[in-house]
C-alpha positions in Angstrom: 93.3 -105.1 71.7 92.6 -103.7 67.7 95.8 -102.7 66.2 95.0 -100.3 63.4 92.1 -101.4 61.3 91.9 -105.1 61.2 94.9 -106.4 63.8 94.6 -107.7 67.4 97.7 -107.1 70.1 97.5 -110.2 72.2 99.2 -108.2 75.2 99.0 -110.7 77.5 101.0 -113.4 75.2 98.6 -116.5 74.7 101.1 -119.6 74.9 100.6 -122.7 72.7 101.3 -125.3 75.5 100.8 -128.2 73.4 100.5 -128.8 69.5 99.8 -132.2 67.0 99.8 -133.0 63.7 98.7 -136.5 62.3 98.1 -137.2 58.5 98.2 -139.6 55.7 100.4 -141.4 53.7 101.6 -139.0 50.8 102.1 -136.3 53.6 104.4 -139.5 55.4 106.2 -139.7 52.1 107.1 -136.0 51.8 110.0 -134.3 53.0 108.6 -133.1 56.7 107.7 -136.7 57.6 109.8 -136.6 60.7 108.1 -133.6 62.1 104.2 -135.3 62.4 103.4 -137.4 65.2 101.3 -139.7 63.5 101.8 -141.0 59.5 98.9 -143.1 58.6 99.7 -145.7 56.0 96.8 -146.1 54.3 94.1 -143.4 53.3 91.1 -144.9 54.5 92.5 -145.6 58.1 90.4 -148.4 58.8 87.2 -146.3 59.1 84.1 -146.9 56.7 84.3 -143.5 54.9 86.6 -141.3 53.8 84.7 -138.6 56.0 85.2 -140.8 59.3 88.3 -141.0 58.1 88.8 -137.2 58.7 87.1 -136.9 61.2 89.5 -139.1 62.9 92.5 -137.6 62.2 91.0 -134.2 63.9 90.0 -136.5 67.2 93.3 -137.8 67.0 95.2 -134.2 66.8 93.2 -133.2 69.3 93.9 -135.8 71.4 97.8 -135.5 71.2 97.8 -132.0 71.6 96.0 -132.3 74.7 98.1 -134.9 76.1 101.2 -132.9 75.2 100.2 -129.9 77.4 100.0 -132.7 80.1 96.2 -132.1 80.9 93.3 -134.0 79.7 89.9 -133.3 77.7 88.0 -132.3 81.0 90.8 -128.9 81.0 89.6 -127.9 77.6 87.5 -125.1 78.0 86.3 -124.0 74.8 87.2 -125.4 71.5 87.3 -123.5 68.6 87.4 -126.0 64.7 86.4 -126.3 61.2 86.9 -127.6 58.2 86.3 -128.0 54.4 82.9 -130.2 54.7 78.7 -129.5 54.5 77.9 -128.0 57.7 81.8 -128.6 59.0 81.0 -131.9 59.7 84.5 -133.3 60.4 85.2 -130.2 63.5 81.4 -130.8 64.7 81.6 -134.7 65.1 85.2 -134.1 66.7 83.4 -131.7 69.1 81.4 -134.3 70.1 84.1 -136.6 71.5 86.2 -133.5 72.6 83.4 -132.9 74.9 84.6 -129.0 75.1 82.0 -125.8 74.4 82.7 -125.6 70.4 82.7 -122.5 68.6 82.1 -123.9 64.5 84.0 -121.7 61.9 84.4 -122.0 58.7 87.8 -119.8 56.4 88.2 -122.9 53.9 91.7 -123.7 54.1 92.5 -119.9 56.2 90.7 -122.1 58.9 93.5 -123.0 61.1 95.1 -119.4 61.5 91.3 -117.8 61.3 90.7 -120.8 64.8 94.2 -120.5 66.4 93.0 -116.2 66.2 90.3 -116.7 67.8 91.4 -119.2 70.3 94.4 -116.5 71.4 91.6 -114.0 71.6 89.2 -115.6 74.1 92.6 -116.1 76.2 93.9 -112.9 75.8 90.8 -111.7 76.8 90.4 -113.6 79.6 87.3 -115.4 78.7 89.3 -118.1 78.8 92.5 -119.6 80.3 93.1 -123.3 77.7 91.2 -123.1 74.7 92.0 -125.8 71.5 91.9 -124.7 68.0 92.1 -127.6 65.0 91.3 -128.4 61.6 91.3 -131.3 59.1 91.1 -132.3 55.6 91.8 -135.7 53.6 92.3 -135.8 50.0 89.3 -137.7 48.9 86.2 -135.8 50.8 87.7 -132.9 49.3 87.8 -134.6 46.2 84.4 -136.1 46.3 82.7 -132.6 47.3 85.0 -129.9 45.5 85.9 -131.8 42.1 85.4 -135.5 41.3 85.3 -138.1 43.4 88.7 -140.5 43.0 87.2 -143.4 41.6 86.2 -141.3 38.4 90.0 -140.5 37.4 89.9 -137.5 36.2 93.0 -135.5 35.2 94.1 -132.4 36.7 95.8 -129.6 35.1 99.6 -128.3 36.0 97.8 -125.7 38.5 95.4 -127.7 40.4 96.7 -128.7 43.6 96.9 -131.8 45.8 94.5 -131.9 49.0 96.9 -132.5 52.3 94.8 -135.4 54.0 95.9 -134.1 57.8 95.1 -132.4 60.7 96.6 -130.1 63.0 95.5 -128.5 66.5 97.0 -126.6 69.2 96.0 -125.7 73.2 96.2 -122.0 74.0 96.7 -121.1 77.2 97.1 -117.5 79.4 100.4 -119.3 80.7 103.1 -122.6 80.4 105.6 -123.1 78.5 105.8 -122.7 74.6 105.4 -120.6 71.9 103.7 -117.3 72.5 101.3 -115.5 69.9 101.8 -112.0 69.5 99.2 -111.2 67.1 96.8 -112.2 64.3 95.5 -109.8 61.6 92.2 -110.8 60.5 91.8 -111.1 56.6 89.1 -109.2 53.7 87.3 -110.8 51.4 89.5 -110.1 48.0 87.9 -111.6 44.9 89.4 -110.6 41.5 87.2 -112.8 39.3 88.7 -115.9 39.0 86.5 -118.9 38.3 88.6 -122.0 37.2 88.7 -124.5 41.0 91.4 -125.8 39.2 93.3 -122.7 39.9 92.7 -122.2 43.4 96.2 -120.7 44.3 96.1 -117.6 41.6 92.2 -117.1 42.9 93.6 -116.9 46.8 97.2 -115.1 45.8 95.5 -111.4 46.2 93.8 -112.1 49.2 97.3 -113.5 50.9 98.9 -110.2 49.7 96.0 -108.0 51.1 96.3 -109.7 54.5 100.5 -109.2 54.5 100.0 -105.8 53.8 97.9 -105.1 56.1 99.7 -106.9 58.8 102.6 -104.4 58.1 100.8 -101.3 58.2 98.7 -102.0 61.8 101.8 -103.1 63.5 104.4 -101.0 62.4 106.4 -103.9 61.3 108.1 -105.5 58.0 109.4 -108.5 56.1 112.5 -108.1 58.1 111.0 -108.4 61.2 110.1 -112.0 60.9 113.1 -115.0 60.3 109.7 -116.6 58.1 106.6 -115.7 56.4 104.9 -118.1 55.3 102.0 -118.8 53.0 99.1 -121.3 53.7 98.5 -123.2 50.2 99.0 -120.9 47.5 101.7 -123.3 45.8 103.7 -123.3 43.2 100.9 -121.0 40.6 100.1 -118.4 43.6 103.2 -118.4 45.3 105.0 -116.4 43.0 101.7 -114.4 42.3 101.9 -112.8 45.7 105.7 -112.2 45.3 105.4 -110.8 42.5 102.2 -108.9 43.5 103.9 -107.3 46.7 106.9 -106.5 44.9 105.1 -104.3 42.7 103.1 -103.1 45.8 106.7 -102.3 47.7 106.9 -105.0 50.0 109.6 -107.2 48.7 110.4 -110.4 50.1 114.0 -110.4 49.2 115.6 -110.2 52.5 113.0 -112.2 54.4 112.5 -116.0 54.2 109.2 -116.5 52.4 107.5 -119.8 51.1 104.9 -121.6 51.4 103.0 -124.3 53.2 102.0 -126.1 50.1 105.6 -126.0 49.0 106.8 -127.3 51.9 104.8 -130.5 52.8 105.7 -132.5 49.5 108.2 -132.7 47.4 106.4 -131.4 44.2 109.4 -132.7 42.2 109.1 -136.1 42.7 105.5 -136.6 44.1 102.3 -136.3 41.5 100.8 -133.3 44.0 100.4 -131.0 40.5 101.2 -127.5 41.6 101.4 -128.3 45.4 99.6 -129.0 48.7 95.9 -127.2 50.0 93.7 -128.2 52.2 92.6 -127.1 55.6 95.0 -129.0 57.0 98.1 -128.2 54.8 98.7 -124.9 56.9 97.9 -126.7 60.1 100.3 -129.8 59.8 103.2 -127.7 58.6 102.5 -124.7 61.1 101.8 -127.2 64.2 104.4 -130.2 63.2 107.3 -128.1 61.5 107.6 -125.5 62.0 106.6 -125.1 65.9 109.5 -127.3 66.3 112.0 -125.4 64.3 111.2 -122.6 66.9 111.5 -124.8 69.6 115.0 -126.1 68.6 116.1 -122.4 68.2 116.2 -122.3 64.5 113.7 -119.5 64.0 112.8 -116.6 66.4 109.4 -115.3 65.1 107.5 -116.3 62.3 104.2 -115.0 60.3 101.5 -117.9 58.7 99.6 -116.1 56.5 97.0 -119.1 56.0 95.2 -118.9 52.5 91.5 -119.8 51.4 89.4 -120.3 48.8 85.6 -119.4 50.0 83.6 -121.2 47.1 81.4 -124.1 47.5 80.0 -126.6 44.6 77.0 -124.8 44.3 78.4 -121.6 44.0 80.9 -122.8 41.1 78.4 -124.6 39.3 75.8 -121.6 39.3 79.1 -119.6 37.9 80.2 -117.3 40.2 83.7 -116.5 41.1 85.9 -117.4 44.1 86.5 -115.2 46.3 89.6 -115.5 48.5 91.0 -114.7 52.4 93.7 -114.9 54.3 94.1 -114.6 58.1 97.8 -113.8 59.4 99.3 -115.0 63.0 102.6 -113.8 64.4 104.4 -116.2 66.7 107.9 -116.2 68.7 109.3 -118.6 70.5 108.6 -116.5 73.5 109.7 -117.6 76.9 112.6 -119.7 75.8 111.4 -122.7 77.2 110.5 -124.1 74.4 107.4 -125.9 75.2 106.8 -129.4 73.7 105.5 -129.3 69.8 
């Protein structure tokens, strides 16, 4: 049900009965290696383009998550994807082999909270009783559609960030054993002006605050209510942006454990990542690898991804305009106890 103005109340506690993460070789390398269930070792995968590339790594996500739950593709009722592609290419051709009914979005890298939202609200709602939510990006489609492709070598500034070639997915179900979701707050369209792609985590830094805030006021709660809050890709330039920025707003983060998904999946000291992970998938591998299992081993009770994105598209940067950002916010506790497989 709405919560205030822009939350949903999942009362009937969707469960995430099953969850995967799979991606490449810098994201192996990093310091949460241990919590994906597949490191590929070379960026190409064996597949013919970078874009089947992706495209596999979403089949393959999908695929675990499934298998997790202990059901098959035939049980997946509704699937809900996208991505960073044209036309969401990489979540459409992975439809096709899911076999499932698909429901295409599109949040840029917000896309894995924005699908997980939506997948809890079609259960909660009982339209539903197992719907799978995913999303994927690789470094070099990204590359190749956003920026430059790799083979042209450009340099990248301190604040550019590094593309998490990934992807994550989870089942949601109206019962098992797992994770619940208690609610999702569904983000605005915040755009102060900012035009440099090279910049991306200043550009979606407002939009992240916006969403927090919000979450706060429609559900009555605060910073201390959660053991984590943690951004989607705003890294090390937007991290401290939205800090700062809900500081000044009177939301401080002091007594809370805040950080972010972009900080998390490299090491930004010793790998060349620039200012950090983004990506569709660098909220995804980190929410449904990580940090799913540090709820299931006890070591956090609730937690709130706050998944970041940057809604701009190579025609719209090159014709000048701005980028706008949003940011869609999921609460989840590890619910029953039973700590269902992650």
């Amino acid at each position: 049900m709405l919560k205030g103005k822009q939350s949903w109340w999942f009362a009937n506690r969707p469960v995430i009965i099953g969850a995967s993460s799979v991606v490449g070789p810098e994201e192996g390398s990093g310091p949460l290696a241990e919590s994906f269930d597949l490191v590929h070792p070379e960026l190409d995968m064996q597949q013919k383009s970078w874009e089947k590339a992706e495209r596999l790594l979403l089949e393959q996500a999908s695929e675990f998550a499934v298998q997790k739950a202990g059901l098959s593709r035939q049980d997946v009722q509704f699937y809900v994807g996208g991505d960073l592609m044209n036309q969401i290419i990489s979540s459409s051709f992975a439809a096709r082999a899911i076999g499932a009914p698909y429901i295409g979005v599109f949040g840029a890298c917000s896309t894995s909270m924005e699908s997980l939202a939506l997948a809890c609200q079609l259960v909660d709602s009982g339209a539903a009783e197992r719907v799978l939510a995913g999303t994927a990006s690789h470094n070099c489609t990204a590359e190749k559609q956003f920026r430059y492709p790799t083979e042209y070598g450009s340099q990248k500034p301190p604040t550019a960030q590094f593309t998490v070639t990934g992807a994550g997915a989870a089942l949601v179900a109206a019962q098992g054993n797992g994770p619940v979701v208690e609610c999702a707050t569904i983000g605005k369209v915040v755009d102060l002006g900012i035009k440099d792609p090279f910049n991306m985590g200043a550009a979606m830094a407002p939009a992240a605050v916006d969403t927090i805030q919000a979450h706060f006021n429609d559900t009555g709660r605060s910073p201390g209510d959660y053991d984590l809050i943690v951004t989607g890709d705003l890294a090390g330039v937007g991290h401290p942006i939205a800090k700062e920025l809900l500081m000044k707003n009177g939301v401080p983060m002091d007594h809370t454990e805040f950080n972010d998904c972009g900080l998390l999946v490299y090491d930004v000291e010793k790998q060349k990542v620039q200012a950090g992970g983004s990506g569709c998938a660098c909220s995804a591998v980190v929410t449904y690898g990580h940090l799913l299992k540090r709820l299931a081993k006890g070591e956090l009770k609730r937690i709130l991804v706050v998944a970041t994105g940057a809604l701009l598209s190579p025609i719209s940067f090159q014709q000048g305009e701005s980028i706008p950002g949003i940011a869609h916010a999921v609460a989840i506790t590890a619910g029953n106890g039973e700590g269902g497989e992650a």
